[in-house]
C-alpha positions, 0 to 999 in steps of 0.5 A: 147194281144198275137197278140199285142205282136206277132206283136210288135216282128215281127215289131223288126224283120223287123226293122233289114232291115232297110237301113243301107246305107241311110243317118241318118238324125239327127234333134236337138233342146231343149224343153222349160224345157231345156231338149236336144233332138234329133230325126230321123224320119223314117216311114218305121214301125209303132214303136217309140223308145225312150229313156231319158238319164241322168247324174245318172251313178254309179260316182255320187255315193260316197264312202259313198252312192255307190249303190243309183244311181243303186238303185234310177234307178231300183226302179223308175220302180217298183212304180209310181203315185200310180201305183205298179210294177205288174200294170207298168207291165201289162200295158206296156204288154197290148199294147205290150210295152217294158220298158228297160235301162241302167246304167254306170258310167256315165248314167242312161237311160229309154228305150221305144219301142211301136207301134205307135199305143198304143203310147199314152198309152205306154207314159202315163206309161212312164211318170208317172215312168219319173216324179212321183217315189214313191220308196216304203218302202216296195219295197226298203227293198226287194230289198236291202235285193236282191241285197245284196245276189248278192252282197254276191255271186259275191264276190265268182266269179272270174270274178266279183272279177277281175272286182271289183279290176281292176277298183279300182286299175286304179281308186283309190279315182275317182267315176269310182271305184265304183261298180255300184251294191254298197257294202253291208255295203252301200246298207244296209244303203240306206234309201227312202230320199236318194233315193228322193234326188238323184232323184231331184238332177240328174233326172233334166229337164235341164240335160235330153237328149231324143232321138226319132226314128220311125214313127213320124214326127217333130211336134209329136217329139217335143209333146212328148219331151215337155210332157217328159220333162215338168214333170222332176225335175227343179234342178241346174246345175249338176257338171262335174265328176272329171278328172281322176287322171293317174297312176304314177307307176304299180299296180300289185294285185294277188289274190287269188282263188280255181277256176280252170282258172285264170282271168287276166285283166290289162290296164291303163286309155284311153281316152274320149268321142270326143277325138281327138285320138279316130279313131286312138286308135280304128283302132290299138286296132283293131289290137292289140286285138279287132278283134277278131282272126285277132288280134295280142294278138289272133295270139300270146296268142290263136293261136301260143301257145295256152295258152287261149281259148280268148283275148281281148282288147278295149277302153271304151270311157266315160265322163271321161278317160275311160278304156283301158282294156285287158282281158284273162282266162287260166289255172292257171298253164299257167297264168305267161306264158300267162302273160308274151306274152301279155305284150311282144307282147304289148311291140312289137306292141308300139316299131314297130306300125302296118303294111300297110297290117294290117292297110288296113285289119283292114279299110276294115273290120270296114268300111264294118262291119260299116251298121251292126251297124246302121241297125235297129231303135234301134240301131241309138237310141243308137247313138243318145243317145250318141251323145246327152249326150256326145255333139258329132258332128251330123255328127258323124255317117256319118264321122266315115268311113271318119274318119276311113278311113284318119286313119295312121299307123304314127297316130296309134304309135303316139297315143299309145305311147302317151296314153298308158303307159304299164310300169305303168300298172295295172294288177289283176289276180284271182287265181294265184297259 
């Protein structure tokens, strides 16, 4: 097993010098469940990574159920077709296996890495915690009673109070405010039928959109998208989430905290997956605050003041508008004057754009960083599971430095200034004095 092992990390390591600056070679159909797939071959090594991507993010949660969806994720991999958690462990380590995922707002994904090799093991497994969940009683109660004591704690944590507040304030009564992890009161509520149910809901074969990238060809592919997706629930067709709802004046909250550091968030709905302005946000809030310390916030807050160790901001692009969010930390003395340059250089940045200088700076920089974000299988996995859930072109990858590079200075202050409205802010600080 060791050698298994030992194998499968020096494979992931070798991974990472795959040709960042070949062409990425998507193919695309839909298997005869419905489910959409898509699919790079690539046969440099000997590994398969997958993933199954569903609409079971945290908004398919109500206030009411907030936390099923988190719940209904973990607990299909602690207990399938009779299979226990140990068992589902120690199967995927045998053979050097690796089981991962995910869940946001909008998705809930299954990951898999495995030698070809042991493929056929590592799917057998796979598929069992895909199709057949069995939400243990006893497993449920456990981690009910585990995630409430994390819950209790993140109510003690600044960061994880801001967080909460912050997308509650933008979102109000829009699924997005939910936490993904839920409340106590919900959590404690949850029963194994809520679990079931929310499965056959949003677990659907016609709703599932399987990525594949490895050593494989076109024929396997389909195999195993089809054994995937022939297992899944058959369930109605899964609704949109709601549009969101912009903010029509500011919402300041001051909370707060003994903590030493004050932690600032504040920002306004963005913009969605496929958004037409998406490439030109992006290259300003490169500027503006996702750059690191070429960034303007970082210049003025960081550099010339010295008011916080960091700040930053991005857009998180989702199904829906997803958040503009920026964040600092400083000391709970220097919040109101930290505060108060960011909004002024916010304020600058609308009123004058950026400049040719900054705008060449910032291309340079993405497009040369850009193969480093396509350099290994598991990184074009995410891609793909992106491009599937959210419908992008499946040219994206080969026109995001095209696209980047057609991007103006005009075209940046047009789509600010349309998009993002600091006068209607929200805005949290924990620990404010």
């Amino acid at each position: 097993m060791m050698n298994i092992l030992k194998n499968l990390i020096l494979i992931a390591t070798l991974a990472l010098a795959t040709t960042a600056n070949a062409a990425v070679k998507i193919q695309h159909w839909q298997t005869s469940s419905g489910s959409q797939v898509y699919f790079v071959e690539n046969h440099d090594l000997p590994i398969l990574d997958m993933s199954v991507n569903f609409p079971a993010g945290s908004s398919r949660d109500t206030k009411q159920t907030s936390g099923v969806a988190g719940v209904t994720k973990y607990l299909m991999t602690l207990g399938a077709d009779g299979l226990n958690e140990e068992a589902i462990t120690n199967q995927f380590a045998d053979i050097g296996a690796v089981l991962g995922g995910e869940l946001d707002l909008d998705r809930a994904a299954f990951k898999l890495r495995t030698l070809t090799s042991e493929q056929a093991k590592a799917l057998t497994v796979f598929n069992k915690i895909l199709h057949k969940p069995d939400f243990p009683q006893a497993i449920l109660e456990r981690e009910k009673t585990r995630i409430v004591a994390g819950l209790q704690e993140a109510a003690t944590q600044p960061e994880s109070i801001s967080n909460k507040a912050f997308m509650q304030a933008m979102y109000g009564a829009h699924p997005y405010s939910l936490d993904e992890s839920g409340e106590i009161e919900t959590i404690n509520a949850i029963k194994r039928e809520d679990l079931t149910n929310f499965y056959q809901q949003y677990y659907t074969a016609k709703s599932a959109v399987i990525a594949l990238i490895g050593d494989m060809t076109e024929a396997q592919a389909r195999a195993i998208a089809e054994d995937v997706s022939k297992g899944l629930p058959q369930g109605a067709a899964i609704p949109k989430i709601a549009e969101v709802a912009l903010p029509q004046a500011p919402n300041t909250q001051n909370i707060a905290h003994p903590a030493s550091q004050a932690h600032i968030l504040l920002g306004y709905p963005g913009i969605k997956r496929g958004d037409a302005d998406y490439f030109p946000l992006y290259v300003g809030n490169y500027i503006l605050g996702g750059g690191g310390f070429v960034s303007r916030l970082t210049e003025e807050v960081r550099e010339k003041r010295g008011l916080v160790y960091s700040v930053y901001s991005y857009f998180m692009p989702m199904g829906e508008l997803g958040p503009f969010q920026i964040g600092l930390q400083t000391k709970k003395e220097q919040a109101g004057d930290a505060l108060k340059v960011v909004n002024e250089t916010i304020a600058k940045f609308m009123k004058n754009g950026v400049t040719e200088k900054e705008l060449k700076a910032a291309k340079s920089n993405i497009i040369g960083g850009f193969p480093m974000r396509i350099d290994s299988n598991n990184k074009i996995l995410d891609y793909l599971s992106v491009i599937g859930f959210y419908q992008l072109p499946m040219t994206y990858l080969e026109d995001f430095n095209k696209e980047i590079s057609k991007v103006t200075t005009a075209q940046i202050k047009d789509a600010f200034n349309r998009r993002v409205k600091p006068a209607n802010f929200v805005a949290v600080t924990v620990g404010a004095q």
